[in-house]
C-alpha positions as CSV (number, residue, x, y, z in Angstrom):
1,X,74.3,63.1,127.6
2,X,73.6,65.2,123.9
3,X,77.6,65.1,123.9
4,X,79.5,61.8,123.4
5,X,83.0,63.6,122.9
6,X,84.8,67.3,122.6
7,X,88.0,68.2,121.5
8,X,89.4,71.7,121.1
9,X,93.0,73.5,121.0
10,X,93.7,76.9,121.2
11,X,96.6,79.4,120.8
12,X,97.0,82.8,121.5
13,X,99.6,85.5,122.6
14,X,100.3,89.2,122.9
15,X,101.0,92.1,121.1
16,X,101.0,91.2,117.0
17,X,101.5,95.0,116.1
18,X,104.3,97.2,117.4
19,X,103.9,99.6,120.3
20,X,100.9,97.7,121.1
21,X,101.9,95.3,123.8
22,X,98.6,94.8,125.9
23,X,96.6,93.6,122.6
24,X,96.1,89.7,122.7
25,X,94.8,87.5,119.7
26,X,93.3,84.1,119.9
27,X,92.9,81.4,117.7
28,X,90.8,78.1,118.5
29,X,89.7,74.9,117.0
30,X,87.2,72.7,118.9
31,X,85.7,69.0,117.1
32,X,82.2,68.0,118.3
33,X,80.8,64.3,118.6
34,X,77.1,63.8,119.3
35,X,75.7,60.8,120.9
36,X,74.2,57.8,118.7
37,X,71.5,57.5,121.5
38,X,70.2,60.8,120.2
39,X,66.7,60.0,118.4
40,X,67.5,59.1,114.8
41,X,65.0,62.0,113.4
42,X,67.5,64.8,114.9
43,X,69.5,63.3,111.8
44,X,72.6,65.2,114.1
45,X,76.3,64.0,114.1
46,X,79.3,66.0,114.8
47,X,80.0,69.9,114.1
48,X,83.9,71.8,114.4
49,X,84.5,75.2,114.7
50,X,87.5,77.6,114.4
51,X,87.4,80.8,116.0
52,X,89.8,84.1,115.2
53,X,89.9,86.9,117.6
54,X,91.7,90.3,117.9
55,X,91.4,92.3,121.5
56,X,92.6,95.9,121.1
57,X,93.4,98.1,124.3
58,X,91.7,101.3,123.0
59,X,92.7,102.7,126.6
60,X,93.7,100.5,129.8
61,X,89.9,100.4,130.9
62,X,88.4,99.8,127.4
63,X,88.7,96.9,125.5
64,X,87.2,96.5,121.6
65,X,87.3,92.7,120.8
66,X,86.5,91.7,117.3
67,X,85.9,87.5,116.7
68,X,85.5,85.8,113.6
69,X,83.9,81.9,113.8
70,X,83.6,79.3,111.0
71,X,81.4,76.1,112.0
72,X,81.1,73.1,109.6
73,X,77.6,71.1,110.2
74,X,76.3,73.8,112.9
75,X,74.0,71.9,115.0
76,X,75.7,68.8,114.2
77,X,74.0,68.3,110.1
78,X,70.4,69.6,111.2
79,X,69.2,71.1,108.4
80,X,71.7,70.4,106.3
81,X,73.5,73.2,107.0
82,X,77.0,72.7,105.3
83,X,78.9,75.8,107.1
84,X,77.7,79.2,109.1
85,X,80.1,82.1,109.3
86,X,79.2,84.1,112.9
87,X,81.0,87.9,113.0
88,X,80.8,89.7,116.3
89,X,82.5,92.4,118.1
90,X,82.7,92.7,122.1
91,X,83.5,95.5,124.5
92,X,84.9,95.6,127.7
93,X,84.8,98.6,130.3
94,X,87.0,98.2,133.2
95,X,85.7,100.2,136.4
């Protein structure tokens, strides 16, 4: 197993603005440990990651969900890659 041990913690609750009760927010935190029996040349450790998000009830069967994630060593130090900075935005229609 790639994965030798995984941590994360989250919190999250409803409603941050007035009036607007069936918005939720999120926020997360997760810590990655990669195996040592990984080949040596993969040069690949551990990453962590926290994660904002924002879900807006634009009408009760549309949902607009804007996220926000940092990660430190994304791909656990390949590359040398110190952090990445991900943006994304997710809809949701409700039939």
């Amino acid at each position: 197993n790639p994965v030798e041990q995984f941590y994360s913690l989250g919190v999250g609750g409803k409603g941050l603005v007035p009036e607007r009760d069936n918005d939720t927010y999120g926020l997360g935190y997760y810590h990655l440990n990669l195996s040592d029996d990984l080949p040596v040349a993969l040069n690949v450790h551990s990453e962590q990651g926290v994660e904002l998000f924002y879900n807006i009830e634009v009408t009760p069967w549309f949902h607009l969900t804007p996220d926000v994630q940092v990660i430190v060593n994304p791909g656990g130090g390949f590359q040398e890659r110190d952090v990445a900075v991900v943006y994304g935005v997710r809809g949701q229609v409700s039939f």
